[in-house]
N, CA, C and O atoms as a GROMACS GRO file, in nm:
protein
  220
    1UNK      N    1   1.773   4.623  -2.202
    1UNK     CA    2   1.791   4.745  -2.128
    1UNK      C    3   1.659   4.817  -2.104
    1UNK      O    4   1.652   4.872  -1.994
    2UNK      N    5   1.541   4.831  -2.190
    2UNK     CA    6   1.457   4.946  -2.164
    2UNK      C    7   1.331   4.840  -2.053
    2UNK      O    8   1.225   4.874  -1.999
    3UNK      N    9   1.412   4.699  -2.055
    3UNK     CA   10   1.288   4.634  -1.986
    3UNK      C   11   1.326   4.672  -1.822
    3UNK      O   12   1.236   4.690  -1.740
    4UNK      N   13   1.466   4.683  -1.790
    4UNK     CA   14   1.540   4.687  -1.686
    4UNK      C   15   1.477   4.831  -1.612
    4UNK      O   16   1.448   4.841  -1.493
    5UNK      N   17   1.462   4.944  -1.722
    5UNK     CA   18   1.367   5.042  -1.737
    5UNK      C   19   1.238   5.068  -1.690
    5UNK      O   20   1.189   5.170  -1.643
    6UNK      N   21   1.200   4.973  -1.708
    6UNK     CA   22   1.037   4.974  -1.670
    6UNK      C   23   0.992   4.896  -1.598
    6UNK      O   24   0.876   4.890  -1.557
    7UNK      N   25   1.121   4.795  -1.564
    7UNK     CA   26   1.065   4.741  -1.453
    7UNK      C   27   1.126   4.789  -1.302
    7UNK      O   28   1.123   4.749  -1.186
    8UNK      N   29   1.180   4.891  -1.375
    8UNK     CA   30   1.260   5.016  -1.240
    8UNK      C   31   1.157   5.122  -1.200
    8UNK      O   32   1.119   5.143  -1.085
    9UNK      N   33   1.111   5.199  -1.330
    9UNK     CA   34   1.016   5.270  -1.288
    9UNK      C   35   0.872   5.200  -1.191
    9UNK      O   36   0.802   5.262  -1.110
   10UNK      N   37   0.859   5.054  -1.232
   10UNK     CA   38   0.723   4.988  -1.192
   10UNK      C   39   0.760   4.976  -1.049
   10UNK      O   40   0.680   5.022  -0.968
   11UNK      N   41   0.846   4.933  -1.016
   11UNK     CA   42   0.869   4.866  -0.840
   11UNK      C   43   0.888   5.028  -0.798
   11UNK      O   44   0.890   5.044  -0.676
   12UNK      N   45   0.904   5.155  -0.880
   12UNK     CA   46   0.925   5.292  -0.755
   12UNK      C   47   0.794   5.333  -0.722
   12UNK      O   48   0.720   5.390  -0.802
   13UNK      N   49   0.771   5.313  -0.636
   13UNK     CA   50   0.638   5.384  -0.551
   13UNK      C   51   0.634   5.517  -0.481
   13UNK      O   52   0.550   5.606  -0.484
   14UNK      N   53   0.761   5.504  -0.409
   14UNK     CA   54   0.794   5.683  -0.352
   14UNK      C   55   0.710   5.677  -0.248
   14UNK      O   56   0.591   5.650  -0.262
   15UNK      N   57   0.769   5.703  -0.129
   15UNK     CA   58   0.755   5.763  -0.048
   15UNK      C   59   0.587   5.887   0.009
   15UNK      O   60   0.582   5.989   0.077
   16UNK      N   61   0.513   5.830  -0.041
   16UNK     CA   62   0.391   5.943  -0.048
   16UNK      C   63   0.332   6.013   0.061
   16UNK      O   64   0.252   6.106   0.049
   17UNK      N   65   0.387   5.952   0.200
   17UNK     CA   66   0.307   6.008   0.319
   17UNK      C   67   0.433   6.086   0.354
   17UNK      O   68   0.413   6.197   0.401
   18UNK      N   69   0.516   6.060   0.343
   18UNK     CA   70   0.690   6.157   0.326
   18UNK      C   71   0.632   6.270   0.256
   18UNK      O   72   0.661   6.380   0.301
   19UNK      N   73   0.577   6.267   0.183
   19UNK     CA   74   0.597   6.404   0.088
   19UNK      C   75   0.454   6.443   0.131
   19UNK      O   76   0.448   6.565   0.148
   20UNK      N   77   0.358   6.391   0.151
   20UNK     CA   78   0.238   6.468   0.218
   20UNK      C   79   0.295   6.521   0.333
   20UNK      O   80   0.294   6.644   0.329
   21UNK      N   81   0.353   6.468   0.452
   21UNK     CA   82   0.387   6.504   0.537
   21UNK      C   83   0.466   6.650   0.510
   21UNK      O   84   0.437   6.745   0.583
   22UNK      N   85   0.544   6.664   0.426
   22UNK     CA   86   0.659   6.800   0.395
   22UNK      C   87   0.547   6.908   0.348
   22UNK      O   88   0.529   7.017   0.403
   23UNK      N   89   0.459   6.847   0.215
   23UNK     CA   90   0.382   6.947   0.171
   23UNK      C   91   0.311   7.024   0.306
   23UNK      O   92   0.318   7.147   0.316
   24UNK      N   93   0.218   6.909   0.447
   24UNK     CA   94   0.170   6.994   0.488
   24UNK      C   95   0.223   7.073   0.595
   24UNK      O   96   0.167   7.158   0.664
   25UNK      N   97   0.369   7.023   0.599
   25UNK     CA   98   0.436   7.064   0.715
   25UNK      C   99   0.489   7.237   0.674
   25UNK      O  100   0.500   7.328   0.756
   26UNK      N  101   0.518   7.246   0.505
   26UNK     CA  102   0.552   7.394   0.392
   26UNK      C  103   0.430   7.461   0.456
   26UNK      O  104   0.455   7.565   0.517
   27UNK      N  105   0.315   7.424   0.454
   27UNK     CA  106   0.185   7.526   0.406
   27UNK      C  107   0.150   7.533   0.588
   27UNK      O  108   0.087   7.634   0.619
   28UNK      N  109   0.167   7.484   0.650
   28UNK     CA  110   0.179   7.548   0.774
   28UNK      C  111   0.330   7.616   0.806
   28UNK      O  112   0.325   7.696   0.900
   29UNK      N  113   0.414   7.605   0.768
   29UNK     CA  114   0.501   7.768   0.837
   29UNK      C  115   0.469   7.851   0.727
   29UNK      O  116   0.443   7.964   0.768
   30UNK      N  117   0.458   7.840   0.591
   30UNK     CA  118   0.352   7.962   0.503
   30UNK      C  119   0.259   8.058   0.559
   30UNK      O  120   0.261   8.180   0.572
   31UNK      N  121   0.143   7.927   0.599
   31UNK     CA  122   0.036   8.030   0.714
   31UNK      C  123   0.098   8.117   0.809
   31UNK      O  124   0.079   8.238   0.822
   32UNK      N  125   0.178   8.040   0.877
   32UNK     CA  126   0.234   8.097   1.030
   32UNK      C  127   0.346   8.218   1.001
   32UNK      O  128   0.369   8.314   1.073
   33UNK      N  129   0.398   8.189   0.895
   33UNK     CA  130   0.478   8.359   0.880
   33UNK      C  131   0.391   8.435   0.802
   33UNK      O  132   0.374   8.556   0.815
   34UNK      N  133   0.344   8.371   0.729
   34UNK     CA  134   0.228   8.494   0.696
   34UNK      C  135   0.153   8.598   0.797
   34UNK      O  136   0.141   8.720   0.792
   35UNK      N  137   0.106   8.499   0.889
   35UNK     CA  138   0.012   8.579   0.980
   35UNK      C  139   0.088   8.652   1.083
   35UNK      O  140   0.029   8.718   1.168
   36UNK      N  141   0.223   8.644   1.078
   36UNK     CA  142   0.318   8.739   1.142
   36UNK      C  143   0.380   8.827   1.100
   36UNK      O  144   0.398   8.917   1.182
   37UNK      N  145   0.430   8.843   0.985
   37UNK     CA  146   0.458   8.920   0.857
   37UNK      C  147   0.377   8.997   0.816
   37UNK      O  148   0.394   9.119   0.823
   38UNK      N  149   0.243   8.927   0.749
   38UNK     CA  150   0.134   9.046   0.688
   38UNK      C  151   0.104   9.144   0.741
   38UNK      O  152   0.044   9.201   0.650
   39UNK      N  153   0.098   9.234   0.854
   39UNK     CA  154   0.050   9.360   0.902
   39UNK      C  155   0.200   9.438   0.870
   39UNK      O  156   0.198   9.545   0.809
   40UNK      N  157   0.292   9.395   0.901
   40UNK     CA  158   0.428   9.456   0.866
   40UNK      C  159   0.446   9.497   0.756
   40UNK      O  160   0.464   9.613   0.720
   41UNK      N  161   0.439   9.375   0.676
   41UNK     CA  162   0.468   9.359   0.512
   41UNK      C  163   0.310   9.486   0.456
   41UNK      O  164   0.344   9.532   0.347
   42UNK      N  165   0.230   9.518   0.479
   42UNK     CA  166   0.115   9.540   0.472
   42UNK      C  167   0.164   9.706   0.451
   42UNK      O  168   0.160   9.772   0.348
   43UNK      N  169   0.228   9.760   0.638
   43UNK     CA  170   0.248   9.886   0.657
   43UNK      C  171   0.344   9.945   0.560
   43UNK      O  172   0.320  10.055   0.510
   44UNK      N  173   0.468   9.865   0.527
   44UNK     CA  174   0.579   9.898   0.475
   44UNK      C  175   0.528   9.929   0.304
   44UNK      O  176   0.585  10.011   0.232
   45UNK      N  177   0.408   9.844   0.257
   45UNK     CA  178   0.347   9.886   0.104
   45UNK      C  179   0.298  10.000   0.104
   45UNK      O  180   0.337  10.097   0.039
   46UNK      N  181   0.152   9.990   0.222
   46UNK     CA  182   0.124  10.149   0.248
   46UNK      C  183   0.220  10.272   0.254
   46UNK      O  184   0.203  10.363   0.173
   47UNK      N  185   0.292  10.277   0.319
   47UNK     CA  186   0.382  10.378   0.319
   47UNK      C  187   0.447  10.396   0.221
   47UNK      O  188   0.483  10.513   0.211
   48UNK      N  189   0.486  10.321   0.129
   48UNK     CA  190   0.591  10.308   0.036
   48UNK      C  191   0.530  10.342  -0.087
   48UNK      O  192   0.604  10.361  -0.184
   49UNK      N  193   0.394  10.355  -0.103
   49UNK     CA  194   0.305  10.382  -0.159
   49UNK      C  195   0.280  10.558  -0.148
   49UNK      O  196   0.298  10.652  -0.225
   50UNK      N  197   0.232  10.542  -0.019
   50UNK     CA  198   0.226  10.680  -0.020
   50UNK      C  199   0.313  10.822  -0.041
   50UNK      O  200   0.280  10.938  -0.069
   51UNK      N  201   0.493  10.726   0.001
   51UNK     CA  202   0.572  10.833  -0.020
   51UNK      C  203   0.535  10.835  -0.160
   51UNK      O  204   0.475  10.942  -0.172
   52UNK      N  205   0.538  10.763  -0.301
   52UNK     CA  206   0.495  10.762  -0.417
   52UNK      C  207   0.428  10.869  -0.442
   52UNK      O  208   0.479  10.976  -0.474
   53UNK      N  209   0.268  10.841  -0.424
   53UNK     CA  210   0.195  10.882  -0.489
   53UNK      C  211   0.185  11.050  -0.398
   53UNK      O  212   0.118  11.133  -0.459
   54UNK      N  213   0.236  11.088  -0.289
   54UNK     CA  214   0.251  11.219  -0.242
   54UNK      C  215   0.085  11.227  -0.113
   54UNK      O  216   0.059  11.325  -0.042
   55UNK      N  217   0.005  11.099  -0.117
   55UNK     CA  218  -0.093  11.135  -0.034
   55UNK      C  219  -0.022  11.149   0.133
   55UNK      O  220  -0.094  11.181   0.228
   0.00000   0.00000   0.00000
């Protein structure tokens, strides 16, 4: 049994340009809502801030 094991784990290689592909496909809509979001997300701290602190 544990050879059946390891010789399961040995033949899995996975998929690696699959998962590069996803990683860089995540970190570009990351960027891209970021850079649409952040001035928003930005104003709504400022303000939310300021009702706070009374400036």
């Amino acid at each position: 049994m544990p050879h059946l094991i390891a010789r399961r784990l040995k033949d899995e290689r996975g998929d690696v340009p699959g998962w590069v592909l996803i990683t860089l496909m995540t970190a570009g809509l990351v960027i891209v809502i970021w850079g649409l979001a952040g001035p928003a997300l930005s104003g709504v701290f400022d303000q939310a801030i300021s009702r706070v602190t009374g400036f």
